[in-house]
N, C-alpha and C positions, 0 to 999 in steps of 0.2 A: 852384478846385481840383476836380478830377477825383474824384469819390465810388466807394469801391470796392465793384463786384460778389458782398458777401459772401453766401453759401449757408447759412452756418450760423447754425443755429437756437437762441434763448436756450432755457434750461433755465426761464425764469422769466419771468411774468409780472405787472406792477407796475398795472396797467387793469385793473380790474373791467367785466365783462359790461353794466352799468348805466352806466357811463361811454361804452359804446361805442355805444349806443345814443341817438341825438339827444333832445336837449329839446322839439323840435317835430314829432317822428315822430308821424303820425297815428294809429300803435296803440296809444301810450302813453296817450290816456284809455279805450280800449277793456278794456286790460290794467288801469287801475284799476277800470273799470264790471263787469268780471268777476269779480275778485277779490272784489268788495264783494259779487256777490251768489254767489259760490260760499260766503263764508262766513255767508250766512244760511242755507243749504242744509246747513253742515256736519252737523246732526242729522239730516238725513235720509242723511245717509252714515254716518253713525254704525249704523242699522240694516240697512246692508246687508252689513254685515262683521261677522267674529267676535272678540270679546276676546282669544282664543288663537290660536298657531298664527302661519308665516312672515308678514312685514307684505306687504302686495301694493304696487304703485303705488298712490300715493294719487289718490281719484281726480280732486281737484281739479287732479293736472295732466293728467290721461286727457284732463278738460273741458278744459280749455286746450288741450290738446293738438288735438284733435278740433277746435275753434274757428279755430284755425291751418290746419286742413285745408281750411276752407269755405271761410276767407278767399282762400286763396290758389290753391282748386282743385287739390288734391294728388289723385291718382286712387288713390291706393290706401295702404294702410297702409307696407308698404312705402319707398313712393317717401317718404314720410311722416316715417320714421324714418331714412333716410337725408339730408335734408333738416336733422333735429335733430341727427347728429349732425354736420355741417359750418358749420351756419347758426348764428352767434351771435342772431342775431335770434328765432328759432326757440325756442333755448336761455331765452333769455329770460325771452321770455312765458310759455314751459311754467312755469320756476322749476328751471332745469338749472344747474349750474355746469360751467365749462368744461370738469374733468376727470369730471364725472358721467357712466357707461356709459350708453349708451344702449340703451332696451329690442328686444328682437327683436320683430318684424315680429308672429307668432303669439302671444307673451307679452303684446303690447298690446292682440292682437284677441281673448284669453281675458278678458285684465279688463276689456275693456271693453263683454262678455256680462253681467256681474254688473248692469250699469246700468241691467240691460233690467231688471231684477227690478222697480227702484223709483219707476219712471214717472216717471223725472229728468227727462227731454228733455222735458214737457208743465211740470214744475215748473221749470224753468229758464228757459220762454216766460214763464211765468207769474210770476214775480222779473222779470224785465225789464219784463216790462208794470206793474208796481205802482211800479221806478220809475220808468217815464215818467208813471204818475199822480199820483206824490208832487211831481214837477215840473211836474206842470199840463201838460203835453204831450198827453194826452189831452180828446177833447169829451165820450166816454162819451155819446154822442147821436146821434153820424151813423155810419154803418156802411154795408159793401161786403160782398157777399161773392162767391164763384165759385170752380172746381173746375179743375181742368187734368191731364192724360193725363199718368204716368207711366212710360214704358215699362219692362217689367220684364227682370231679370236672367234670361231664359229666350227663347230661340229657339221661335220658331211649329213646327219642326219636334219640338218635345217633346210635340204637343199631340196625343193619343192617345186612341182610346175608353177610356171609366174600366173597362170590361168585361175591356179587353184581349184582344178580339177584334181582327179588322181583321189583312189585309198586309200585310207593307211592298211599298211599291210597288215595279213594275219601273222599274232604271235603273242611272247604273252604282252598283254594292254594294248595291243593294238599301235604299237609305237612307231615312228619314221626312222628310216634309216635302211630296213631288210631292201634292198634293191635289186635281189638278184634276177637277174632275166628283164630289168627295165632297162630303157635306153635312157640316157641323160646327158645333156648338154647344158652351156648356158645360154645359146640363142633360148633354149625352153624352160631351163629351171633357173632360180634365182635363192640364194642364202636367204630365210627370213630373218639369221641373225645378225648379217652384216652382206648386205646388198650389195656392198663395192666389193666381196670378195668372188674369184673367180675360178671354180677348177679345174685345176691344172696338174700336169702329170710331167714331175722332172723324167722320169725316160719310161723307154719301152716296157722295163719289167718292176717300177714303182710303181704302189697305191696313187689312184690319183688324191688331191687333196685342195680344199679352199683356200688359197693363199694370195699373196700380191707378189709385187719383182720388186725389188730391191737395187738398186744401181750404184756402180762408183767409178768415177775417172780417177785414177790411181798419178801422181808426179812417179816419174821412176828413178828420179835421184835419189830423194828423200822418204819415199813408199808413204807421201800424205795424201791423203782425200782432199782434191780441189775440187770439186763437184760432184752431185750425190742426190737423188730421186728416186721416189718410190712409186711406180704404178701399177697398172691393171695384171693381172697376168695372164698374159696371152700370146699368140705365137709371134706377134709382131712387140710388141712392150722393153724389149735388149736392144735393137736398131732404133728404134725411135728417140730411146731415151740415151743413147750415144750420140744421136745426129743433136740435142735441143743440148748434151753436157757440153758438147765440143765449142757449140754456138756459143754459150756461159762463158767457158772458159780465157784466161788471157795467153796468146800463144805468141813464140816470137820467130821469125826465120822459118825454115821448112819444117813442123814439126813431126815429130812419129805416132803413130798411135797401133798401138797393139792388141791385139783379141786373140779368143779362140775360135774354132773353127765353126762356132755359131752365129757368127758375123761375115762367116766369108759367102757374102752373095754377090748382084751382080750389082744392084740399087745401095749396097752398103758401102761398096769399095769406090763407087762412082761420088758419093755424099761425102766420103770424107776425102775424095780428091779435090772437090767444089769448094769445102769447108779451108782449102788449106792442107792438110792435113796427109801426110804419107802414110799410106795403107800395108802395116806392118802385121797381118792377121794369118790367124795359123791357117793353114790348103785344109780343105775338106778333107781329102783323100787325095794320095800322094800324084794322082794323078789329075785332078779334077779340084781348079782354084779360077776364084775370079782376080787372084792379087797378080801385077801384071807380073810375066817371069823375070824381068832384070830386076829388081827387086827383090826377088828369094833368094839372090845369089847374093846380095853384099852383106857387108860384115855389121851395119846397122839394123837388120831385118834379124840377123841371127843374136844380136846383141838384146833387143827389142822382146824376142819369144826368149830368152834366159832369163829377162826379170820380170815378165808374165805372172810366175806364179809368186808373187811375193803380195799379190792382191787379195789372196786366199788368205794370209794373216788378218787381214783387215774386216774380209766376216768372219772371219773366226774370233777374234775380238768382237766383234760388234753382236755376232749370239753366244756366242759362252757368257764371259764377261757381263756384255751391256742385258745380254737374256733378252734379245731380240728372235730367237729364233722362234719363238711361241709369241705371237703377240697378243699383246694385255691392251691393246686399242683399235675400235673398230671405224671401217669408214677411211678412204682412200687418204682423203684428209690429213685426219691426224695423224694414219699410219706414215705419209709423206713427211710430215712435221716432226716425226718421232725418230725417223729413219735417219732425217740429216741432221738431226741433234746429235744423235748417236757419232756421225760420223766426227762431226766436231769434236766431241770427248775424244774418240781416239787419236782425232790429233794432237789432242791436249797431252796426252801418254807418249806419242811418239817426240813430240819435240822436248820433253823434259828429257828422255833418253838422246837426242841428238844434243842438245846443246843444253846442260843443266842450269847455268847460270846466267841463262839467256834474259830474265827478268830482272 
């Protein structure tokens, strides 16, 4: 018999959200592994808010919220919230029920300014990383680290003498940007669209470009981000922020730490021999290294540059994926706060793939 084409819509629904949702969906240990640690976190949400006064979003679904965006590469808030409120799956994870309003676009991007206040996005790395140590997932012994080019939410044509001097060139309307035959640097020019950004030229025969550096101290057992910072970009901005991830980090016995041959100085191998730390980093040139030579020779140093490049999945993740490679936020800041969010999702990805039923 022929089933009829009804339109009409029940007034009621007898399926909960959580039924709709499969038993073997790969988010669902992820949505437990967050939960478990947004609630050790609850106290530090506790001081970011005030006793009195309208209740906000809370912000453990902000965090889920946000987590959903990585996952799935949402570009903008936005598209974000429009997403929640069609997508039961969405709804979900956040902790929305089916008839829950869904927040506006601006409303979610005001409370989720409050976050910056309490250096959550480094505290919510850092809960992830403790449990993949309470499950032995970490070696806390071999270590990676390296930096990668963030380009910034600001057009090369912002990029103006700080004096505010200077033409605009001729052409049509008169616009900023034609620079050819002027010299520019940022001792002299500064972005007016984002001041913390800095240009920078990844090599000799690239465009230069406005961007920040991006950091990650890579575990080499597990390939997870134990530490992670975004700053300035500049020639110094990779060694600094290896010397302050190493400081962070928890290390046991002799540890390794590995680079590429843009760390191999004289002041970089000397900091992580002080730190602790055995200077595992590639020779400049085959003849010309500051790593001492007994050292190049053992089978720890050669072991050390083989799982180097497994750090390059991790921004590769963190801009495909999470769509960090264009950033959508301006100001050192939040680009730092955004970067180690990021980094945290992807470990949220990596340990569902190491251990599924870890939750």
């Amino acid at each position: 018999m022929r089933g009829m084409n009804r339109q009409q819509q029940g007034a009621f629904s007898y399926v909960s959200i959580e039924e709709r949702i499969p038993a073997d969906h790969p988010i669902r240990p992820m949505r437990a592994l967050v939960d478990g640690i947004l609630k050790r976190m609850s106290g530090e949400f506790d001081q970011l808010y005030s006793r009195t006064g309208r209740p906000s979003i809370a912000p453990e679904k902000l965090l889920r919220a946000m987590v959903l965006q990585l996952l799935y590469g949402v570009r903008s808030e936005r598209l974000l919230m429009e997403h929640v409120d069609y997508d039961l799956l969405f709804r979900w994870f956040i902790g929305l029920e089916i008839d829950d309003p869904v927040w506006d676009a601006s409303t979610f991007s005001k409370n989720r300014e409050r976050l910056l206040e309490g250096d959550v996005a480094r505290k919510f790395l850092a809960e992830v990383v403790e449990f993949a140590r309470r499950r032995d997932l970490l070696s806390d012994e071999h270590f990676t680290v390296d930096g990668t080019l963030l380009e910034a939410c600001a057009s090369v044509k912002s990029f103006r003498p700080k004096d505010g001097g200077g033409e605009p060139p001729s052409g049509p309307g008169g616009v900023w940007g034609e620079f050819k035959g002027e010299k520019r640097s940022n001792e002299t020019h500064r972005s007016t669209s984002d001041p913390d950004a800095r240009l920078y030229r990844k090599s000799k025969h690239k465009e230069p470009k406005l961007a920040y550096l991006g950091h990650v101290l890579m575990d080499n057992r597990s390939n997870l981000v134990v530490a992670s910072m975004a700053t300035y970009a500049d020639g110094y901005g990779e060694r600094a922020a290896a010397k302050a991830m190493m400081e962070r980090v928890r290390a046991k016995g002799r540890p390794t730490l590995a680079a590429d041959k843009a760390y191999d100085t004289r002041d970089m191998v000397e900091a992580t021999g002080e730190l602790g730390f055995e200077p595992h980093i590639a020779r400049k040139t085959p003849y010309q290294t500051s790593v001492p030579k007994r050292l190049l020779r053992t089978a720890r140093y050669k072991k050390s540059q083989a799982c180097r490049k497994h750090i390059e999945h991790i921004y590769g993740w963190i801009k495909a994926t999470g769509r960090l490679a264009k950033l959508r936020h301006r100001g050192l800041r939040r680009v730092d706060w955004i970067f180690q969010f990021a980094a945290g999702a992807y470990d949220l990805v990596r340990l569902a793939r190491l251990a599924p039923s870890l939750p």
